[in-house]
N, C-alpha and C positions, 0 to 999 in steps of 0.2 A: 504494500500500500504506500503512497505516495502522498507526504503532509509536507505543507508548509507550518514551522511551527513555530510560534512568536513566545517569547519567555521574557516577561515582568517578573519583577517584587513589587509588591504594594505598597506606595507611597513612596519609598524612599531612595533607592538607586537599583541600578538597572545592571546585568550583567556586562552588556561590552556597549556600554552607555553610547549610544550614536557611534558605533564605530563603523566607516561606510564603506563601498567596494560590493563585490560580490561575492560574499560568503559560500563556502565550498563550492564554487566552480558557478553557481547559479547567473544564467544570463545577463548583464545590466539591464533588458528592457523585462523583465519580471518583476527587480525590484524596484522602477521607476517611479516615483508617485506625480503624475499630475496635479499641478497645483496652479491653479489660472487665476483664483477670486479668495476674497476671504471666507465664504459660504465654503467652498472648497477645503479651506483648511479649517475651518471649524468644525467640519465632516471628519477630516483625517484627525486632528486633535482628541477623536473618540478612542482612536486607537492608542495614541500617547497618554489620554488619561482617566482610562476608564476609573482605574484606581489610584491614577498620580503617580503613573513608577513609569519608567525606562524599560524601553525596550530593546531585542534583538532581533536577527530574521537568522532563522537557520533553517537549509534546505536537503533532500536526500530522500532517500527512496528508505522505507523501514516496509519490509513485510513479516506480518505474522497474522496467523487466524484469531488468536484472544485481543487482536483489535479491531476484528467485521465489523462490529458494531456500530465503529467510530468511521464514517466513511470516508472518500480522498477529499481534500478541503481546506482549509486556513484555521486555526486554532490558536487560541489565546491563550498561554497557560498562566497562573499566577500562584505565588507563593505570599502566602499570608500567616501570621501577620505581621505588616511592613512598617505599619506605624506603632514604633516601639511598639509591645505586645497588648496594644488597643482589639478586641477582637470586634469591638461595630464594625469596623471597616471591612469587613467579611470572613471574621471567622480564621480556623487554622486547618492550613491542609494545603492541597494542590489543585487551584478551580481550574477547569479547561472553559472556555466559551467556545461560542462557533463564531469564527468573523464573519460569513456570509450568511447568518441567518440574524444580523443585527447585534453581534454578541451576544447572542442567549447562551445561558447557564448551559453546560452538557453535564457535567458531575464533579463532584468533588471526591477529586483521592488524597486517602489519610495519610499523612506524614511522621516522621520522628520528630524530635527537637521542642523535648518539655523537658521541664526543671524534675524532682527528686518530687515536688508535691502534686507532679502530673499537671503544672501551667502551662502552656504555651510560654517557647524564650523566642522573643525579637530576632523573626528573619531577618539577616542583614545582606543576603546575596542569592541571586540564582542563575546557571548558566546551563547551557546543555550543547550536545554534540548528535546530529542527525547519524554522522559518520560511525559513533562506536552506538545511538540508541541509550544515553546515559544523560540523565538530568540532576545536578548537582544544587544543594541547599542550604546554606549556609547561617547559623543561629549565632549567639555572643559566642559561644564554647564551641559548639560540633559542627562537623559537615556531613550529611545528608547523602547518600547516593542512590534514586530512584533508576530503573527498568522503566524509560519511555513505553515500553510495549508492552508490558504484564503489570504496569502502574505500583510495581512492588516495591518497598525499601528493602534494597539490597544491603545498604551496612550505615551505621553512626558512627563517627570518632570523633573524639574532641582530642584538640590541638594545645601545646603548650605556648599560653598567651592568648589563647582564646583564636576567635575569628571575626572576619568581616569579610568586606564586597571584593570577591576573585575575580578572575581573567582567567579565560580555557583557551588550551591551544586548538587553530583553525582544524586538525584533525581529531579533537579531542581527548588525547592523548593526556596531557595531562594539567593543571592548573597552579596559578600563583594567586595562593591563599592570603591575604594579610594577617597577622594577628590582631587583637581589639586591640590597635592605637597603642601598641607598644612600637619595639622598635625595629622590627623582622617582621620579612614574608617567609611560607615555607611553597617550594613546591613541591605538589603532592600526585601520585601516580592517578588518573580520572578512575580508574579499575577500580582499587583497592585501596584508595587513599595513602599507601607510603610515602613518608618523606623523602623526598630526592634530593633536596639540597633547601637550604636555610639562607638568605639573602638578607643585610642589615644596616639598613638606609640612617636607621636613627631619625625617622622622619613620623613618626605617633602612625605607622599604616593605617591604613585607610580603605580607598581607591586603586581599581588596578584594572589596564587593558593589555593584552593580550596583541600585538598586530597583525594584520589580517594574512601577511607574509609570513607568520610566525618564528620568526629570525628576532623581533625583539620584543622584551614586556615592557608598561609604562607604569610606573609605582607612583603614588603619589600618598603622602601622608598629612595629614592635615595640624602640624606642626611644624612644615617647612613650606618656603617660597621655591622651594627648588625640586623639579621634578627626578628623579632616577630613572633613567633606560638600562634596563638587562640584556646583557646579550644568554638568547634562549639557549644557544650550542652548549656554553657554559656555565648557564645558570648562575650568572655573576651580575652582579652591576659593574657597567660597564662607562658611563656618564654621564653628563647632568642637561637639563635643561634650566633655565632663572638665570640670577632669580625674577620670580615673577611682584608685583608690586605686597604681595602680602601672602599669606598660608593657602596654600592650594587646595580646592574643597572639588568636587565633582568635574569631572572631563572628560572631552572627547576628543578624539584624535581622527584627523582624515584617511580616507581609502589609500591614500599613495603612503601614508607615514610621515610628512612632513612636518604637518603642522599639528600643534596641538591647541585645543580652543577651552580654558580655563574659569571655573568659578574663582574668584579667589576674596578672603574675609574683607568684609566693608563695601564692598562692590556689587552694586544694582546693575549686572552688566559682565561682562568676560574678557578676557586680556588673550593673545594669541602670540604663540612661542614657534619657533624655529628648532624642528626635532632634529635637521641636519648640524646646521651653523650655533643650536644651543643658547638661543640669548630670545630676552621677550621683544617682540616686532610691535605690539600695538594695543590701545586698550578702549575698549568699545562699552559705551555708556550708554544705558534706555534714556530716553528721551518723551517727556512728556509724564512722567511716572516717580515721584518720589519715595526715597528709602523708608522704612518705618518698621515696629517691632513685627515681630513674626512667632508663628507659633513650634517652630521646631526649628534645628540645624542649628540658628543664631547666626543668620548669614542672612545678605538679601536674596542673593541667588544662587540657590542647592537645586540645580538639576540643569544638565544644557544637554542637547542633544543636535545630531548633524541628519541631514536627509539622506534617504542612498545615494540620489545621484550628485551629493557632495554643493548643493547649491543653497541649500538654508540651513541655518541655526535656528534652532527651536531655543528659546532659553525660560528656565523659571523664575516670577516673581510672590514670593510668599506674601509680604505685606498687601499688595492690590492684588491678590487671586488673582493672576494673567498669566499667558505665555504668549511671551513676545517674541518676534517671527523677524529673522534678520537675514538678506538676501549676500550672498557673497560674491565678492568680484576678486580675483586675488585675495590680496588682504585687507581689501574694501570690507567693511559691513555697513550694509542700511539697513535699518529697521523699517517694518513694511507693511507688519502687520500687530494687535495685540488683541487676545483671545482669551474674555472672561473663562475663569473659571468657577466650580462651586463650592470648594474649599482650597486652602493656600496651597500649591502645587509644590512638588519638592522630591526628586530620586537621587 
């Protein structure tokens, strides 16, 4: 059977946050999105937030009969719960929707990742692989390893230092786990969760993309201005990008691997860094929209994201519930668009 499968966390950051190109192999005009009118992107913005979280597009061919049921089609999967362990927001587990039937509910499969007194802990990541069929979930402590096809939890481990928002490699081999905002990442085999090698930025981890060439990871910790690139061969840090005007908080990185496009603390708005040359290029401010307290992150803007075809910036504003729509020319950005929302947005 043949899925396209789209993988959120609820509310708060997204696996390989806007990261654009064509994931495994998949054509550029499949993952094209027309966008001509603001009615247009207010349509598409359903998809960015149904539940306020970050998305991915992964593609491939998964067959087996214990998924007949589920037929060939576009699917939304979500890992809740995203906003800190809030469960109004929809509860704990792994909701699939259908995209083409308006997002309706398909079912909810049950997950691991509760405390000793059986609470739900604060999903803080989820990513998956069409390639090996493995969807990955990550709590403050444990990482999660579901069976896309048999919907099963395959294994729980928890990590020394806890966890946060990972990065999977394009064949899904394996991921760069952060610890909770200490000072290491591990990367961990996707199969079986072993440790491969330990990575130590000193940077409070955080954030982590994966690039689509999978030759590098992009670390970012939300106690530095300054980003670390890995090199994957060797699982090392390899060097730096910044520093950027203040602590790096959510990001997305372009299809080619160039550029990288930055929340960073105090800024209504995203700064945009040079992933060859290492140094920040430029820093782009909303306009018409002023900063103000917010209900989560402590930042004005926790969440950006890029389009596939590498031509808009989606970026979040928590105080005015908006996501503002920034068109890219090189390292031009105009803003172009901004799209109420109905609670503060934030991945």
């Amino acid at each position: 059977m043949k899925r396209a499968i789209v993988i959120k966390k609820a509310a708060t950051c997204g696996l390989l946050p806007g990261l654009t190109g064509t994931p495994n192999g998949a054509p550029k005009d499949d993952l094209a999105i027309p966008v001509r009118s603001l009615e247009d992107r207010t349509m598409i913005s359903r998809l960015f937030l149904l539940t306020l979280g970050a998305i991915a597009v992964l593609w491939g061919a998964i067959a087996d009969p214990a998924v007949a049921a589920l037929p060939d089609g576009r699917y939304l999967y979500v890992a809740t719960p995203g906003i800190r362990n809030y469960l109004e927001y929809g509860g704990h587990g792994l909701l699939i929707y259908d995209i083409d039937k308006d997002y309706g509910l398909v079912r909810r499969v049950p997950t691991a990742g509760v405390n000793d007194k059986g609470i739900p802990i604060n999903v803080k990541g989820v990513c998956a692989s069409a390639n090996t069929g493995l969807l990955h979930i990550s709590t403050l402590t444990t990482l999660t390893c579901i069976d896309i096809v048999s919907e099963k939890v395959l294994w729980e481990k928890p990590y020394p230092g806890g966890c946060d928002r990972m990065g999977i490699a394009p064949d899904g081999s394996y991921l760069y786990l952060p610890s909770l905002e200490k000072g290491h990442w591990h990367v961990v085999a996707a199969r079986d969760g072993e440790i491969l090698a330990k990575i130590t930025p000193d940077s409070k981890a955080h954030n982590t993309i994966v690039g689509r060439n999978g030759k590098e990871a992009y670390l970012a910790g939300l106690g530095s201005p300054f980003l670390t690139i890995a090199d994957t061969s060797k699982h090392a840090a390899a060097r730096k990008v910044g520093p950027f005007s203040h602590n790096i908080r959510p990001f997305t990185v372009n299809g080619d691997q160039t550029r990288i496009y930055a929340n960073v603390n105090e800024l209504l708005g995203f700064e945009i860094g040079d992933l060859v040359g290492g140094k920040k290029l430029a820093r782009v401010e909303v306009k018409g929209f002023n900063k103000g307290p917010v209900k989560r992150h402590g930042c004005p803007s926790h969440g950006i994201a890029m389009t596939p075809n590498g031509q808009e910036i989606w970026l979040a504003d928590g105080h005015n519930s908006q996501i503002h729509v920034f068109e890219l020319d090189g390292d031009k950005a105009t803003q172009v668009a901004s799209i109420p929302t109905r609670d503060q947005p934030g991945w």
